[in-house]
C-alpha positions in Angstrom: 102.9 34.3 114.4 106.7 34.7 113.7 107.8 34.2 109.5 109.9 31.8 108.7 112.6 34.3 107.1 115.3 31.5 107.6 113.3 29.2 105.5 112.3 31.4 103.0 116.1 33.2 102.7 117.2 29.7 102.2 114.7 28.7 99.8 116.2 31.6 97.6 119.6 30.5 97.8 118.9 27.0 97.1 117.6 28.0 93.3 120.3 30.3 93.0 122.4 27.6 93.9 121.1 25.5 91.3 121.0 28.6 88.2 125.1 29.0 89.1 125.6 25.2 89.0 123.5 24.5 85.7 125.9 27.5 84.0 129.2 26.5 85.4 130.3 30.1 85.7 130.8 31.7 88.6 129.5 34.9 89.2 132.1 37.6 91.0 131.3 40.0 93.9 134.4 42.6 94.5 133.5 43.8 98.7 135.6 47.0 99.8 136.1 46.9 103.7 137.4 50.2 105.1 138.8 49.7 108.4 138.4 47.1 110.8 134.9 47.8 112.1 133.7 44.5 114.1 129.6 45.2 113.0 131.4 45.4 109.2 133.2 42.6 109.9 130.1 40.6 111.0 128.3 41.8 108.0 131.1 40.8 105.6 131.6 37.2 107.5 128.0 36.3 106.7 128.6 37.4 102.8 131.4 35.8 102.6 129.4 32.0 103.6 126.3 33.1 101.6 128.4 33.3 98.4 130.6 30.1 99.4 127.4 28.2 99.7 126.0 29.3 96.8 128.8 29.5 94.2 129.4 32.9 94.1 133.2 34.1 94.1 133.8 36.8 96.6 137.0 38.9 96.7 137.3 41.0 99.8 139.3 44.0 99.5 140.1 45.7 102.8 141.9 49.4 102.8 143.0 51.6 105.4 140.5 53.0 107.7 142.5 56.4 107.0 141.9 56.1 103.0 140.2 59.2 101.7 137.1 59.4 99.8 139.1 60.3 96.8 141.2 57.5 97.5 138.6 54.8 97.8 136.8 56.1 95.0 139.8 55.8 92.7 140.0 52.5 93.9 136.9 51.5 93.0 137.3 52.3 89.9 140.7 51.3 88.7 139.4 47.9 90.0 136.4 48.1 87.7 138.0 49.3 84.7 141.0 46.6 85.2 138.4 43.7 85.9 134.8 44.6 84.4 135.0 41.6 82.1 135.3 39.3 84.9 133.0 41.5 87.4 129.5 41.1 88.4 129.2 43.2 91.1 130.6 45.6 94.1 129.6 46.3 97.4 131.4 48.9 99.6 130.5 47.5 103.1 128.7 50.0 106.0 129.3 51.2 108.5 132.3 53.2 107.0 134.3 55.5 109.1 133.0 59.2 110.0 135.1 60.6 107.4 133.7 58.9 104.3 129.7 59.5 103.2 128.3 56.9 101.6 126.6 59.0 99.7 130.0 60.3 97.9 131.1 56.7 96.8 130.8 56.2 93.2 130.5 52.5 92.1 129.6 51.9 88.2 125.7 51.5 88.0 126.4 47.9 85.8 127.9 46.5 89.3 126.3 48.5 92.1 124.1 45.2 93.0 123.2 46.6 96.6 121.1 49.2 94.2 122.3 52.1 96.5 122.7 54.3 93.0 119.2 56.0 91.9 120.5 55.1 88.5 121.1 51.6 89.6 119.5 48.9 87.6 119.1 46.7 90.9 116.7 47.0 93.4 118.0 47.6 96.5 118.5 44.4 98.6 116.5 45.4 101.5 113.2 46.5 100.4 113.8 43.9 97.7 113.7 41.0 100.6 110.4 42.6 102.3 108.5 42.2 99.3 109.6 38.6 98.8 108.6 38.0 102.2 104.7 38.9 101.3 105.1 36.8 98.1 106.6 33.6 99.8 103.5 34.0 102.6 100.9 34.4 100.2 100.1 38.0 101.4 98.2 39.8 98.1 99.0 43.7 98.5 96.5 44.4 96.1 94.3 47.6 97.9 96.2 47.1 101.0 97.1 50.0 103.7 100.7 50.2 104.4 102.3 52.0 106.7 106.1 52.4 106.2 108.2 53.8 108.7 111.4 55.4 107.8 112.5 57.1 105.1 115.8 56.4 104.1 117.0 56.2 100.5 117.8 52.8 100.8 114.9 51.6 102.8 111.7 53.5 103.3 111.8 55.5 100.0 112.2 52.3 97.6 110.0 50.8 99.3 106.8 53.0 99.1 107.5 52.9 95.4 107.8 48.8 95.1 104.4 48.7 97.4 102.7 51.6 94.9 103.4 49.5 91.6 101.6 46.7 94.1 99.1 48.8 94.2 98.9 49.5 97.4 97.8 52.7 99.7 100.9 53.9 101.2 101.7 56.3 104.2 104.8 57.1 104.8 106.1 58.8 108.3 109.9 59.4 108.9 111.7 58.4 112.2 110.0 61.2 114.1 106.5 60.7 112.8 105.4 59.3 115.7 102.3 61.3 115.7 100.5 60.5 112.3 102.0 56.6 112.7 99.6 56.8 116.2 97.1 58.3 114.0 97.1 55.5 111.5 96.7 53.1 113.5 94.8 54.2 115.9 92.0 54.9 112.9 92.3 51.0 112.4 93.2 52.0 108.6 96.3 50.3 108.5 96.6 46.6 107.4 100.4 45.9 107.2 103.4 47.9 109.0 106.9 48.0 107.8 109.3 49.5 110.1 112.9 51.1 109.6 113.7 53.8 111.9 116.1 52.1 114.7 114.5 52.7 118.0 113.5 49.9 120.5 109.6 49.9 121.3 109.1 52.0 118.7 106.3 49.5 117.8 104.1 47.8 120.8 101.3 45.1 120.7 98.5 48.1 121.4 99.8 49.8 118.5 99.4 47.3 116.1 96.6 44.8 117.8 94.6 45.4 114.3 97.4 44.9 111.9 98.3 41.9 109.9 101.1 41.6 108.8 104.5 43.4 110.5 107.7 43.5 109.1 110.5 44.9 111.4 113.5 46.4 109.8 114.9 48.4 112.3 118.4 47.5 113.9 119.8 49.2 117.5 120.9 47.6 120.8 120.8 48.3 124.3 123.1 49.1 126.5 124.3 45.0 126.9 125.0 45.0 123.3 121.9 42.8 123.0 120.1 43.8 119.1 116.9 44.8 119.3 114.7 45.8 116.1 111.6 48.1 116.3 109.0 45.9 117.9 109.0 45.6 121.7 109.8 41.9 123.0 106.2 41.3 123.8 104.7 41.9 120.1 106.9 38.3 118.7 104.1 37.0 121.1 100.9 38.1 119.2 98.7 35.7 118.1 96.4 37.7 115.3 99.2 39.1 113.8 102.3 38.0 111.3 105.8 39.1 112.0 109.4 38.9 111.2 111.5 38.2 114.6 114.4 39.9 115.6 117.0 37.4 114.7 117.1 35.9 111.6 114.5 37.9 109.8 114.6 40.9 106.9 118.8 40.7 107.7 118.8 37.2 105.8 116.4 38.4 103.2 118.4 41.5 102.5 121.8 38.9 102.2 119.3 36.6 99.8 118.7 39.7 97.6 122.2 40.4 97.3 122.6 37.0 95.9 119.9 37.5 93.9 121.2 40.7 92.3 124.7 38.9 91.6 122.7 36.5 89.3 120.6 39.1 87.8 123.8 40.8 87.3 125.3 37.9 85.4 122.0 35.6 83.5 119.6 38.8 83.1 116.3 39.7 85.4 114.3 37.9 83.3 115.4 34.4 83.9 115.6 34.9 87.9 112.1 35.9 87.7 111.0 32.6 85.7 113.4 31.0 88.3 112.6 32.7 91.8 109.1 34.4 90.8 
């Protein structure tokens, strides 16, 4: 059975809608664009609706695809200590060019709402999304075995530690772990699968013919340009099993969450909780 991420994503932005008109203020996301990258502009073109449609100002900034680290950086900043009263968050958009590492850019931990910082008060958008995803279809974690694939910092480590406070049992395997993922599963220990790693058929229905829930983060496309996540074509197709599909799934949650952090940026995380749960 495919989720309904669509449905759900827009669920979210509906009630965020509604917190931004009740107040009358309009939160403001700063996005830096380095380059002309057309997967960045993609990304930034779906931003830029989500916040029109919810009432959130974007301002998009696009540099040079030859400014430096040090340059960006200072940028960044000079920004934030011009505007921070009027400010609620910044987003530095991937991919960036080979030259800069993401790693090196250094936004303010009061703005950085994609909660890339480890010092970040956000959560980060992305595993933020998959565990709204198990609350909006009634999925209780509680004593659950999870299998996460992937271990990025932005991904697969914040989420084995959002899924531990669940209380569940986690096992974590990185992009190569292909043996104790085949392990896992093929003990029949594993009740939900979350996937980040990137490769096609990386996940196919034998694998998982015991699991219940699957959530596919992964992104990469073949050689047509077509995107593909981490399931093979033929698991969207299961019966027994819930899934997010390839279009339209964790991507909309992880835009949602964005949202969401703009508005816990601005009215607190308290009251989006009491609001959005």
């Amino acid at each position: 059975m495919i989720i309904d991420c669509k449905s759900i994503a827009q669920d979210i932005k509906n009630k965020i809608k509604n917190i931004i008109a009740e107040d009358g203020y309009a939160p403001v996301l700063y996005i830096y664009q380095v380059g002309d990258n057309p997967a960045s502009n993609a990304y930034i073109r779906g931003k830029l609706r989500d916040c029109e449609e919810v009432g959130i100002e974007a301002k998009l900034i696009k540099l040079s695809e030859n400014i430096t680290e040090d340059e960006l950086n200072n940028k960044i900043l000079e920004d934030y200590n011009y505007n921070w009263e009027d400010m609620d968050g910044i987003i530095v958009q991937l991919p960036l060019p080979k030259h800069i590492n993401p790693k090196n850019i250094c936004i303010p931990d009061a703005v950085d709402v994609d909660g890339f910082n480890s010092t970040s008060p956000f959560q980060p958008c992305t595993p933020l999304g998959v565990m709204k995803i198990f609350d909006s279809i009634g999925y209780n974690l509680d004593g659950k075995n999870v299998l996460v694939c992937g271990q990025s910092d932005i991904v697969g480590r914040p989420l084995v530690d959002m899924l531990i406070k669940r209380h569940c049992n986690v096992i974590s395997v990185n992009s190569t772990g292909s043996t104790m993922k085949a392990i896992a599963l093929e003990f029949e220990i594993v009740d939900v699968i979350i996937s980040a790693v990137g490769k096609r058929n990386f996940l196919i229905p034998f694998d998982i013919d015991r699991v219940k829930v699957c959530i596919d983060v992964g992104i990469n496309y073949d050689e047509n340009g077509k995107q593909h996540g981490d399931c093979s074509d033929d698991v969207y197709d299961m019966k027994d099993i819930k899934v997010t599909p390839r279009i339209g799934g964790v991507g909309l949650m992880t835009r949602a969450m964005l949202l969401y952090n703009m508005c816990v940026a601005r009215y607190g995380e308290h009251k989006m909780e009491e609001v959005i749960g």
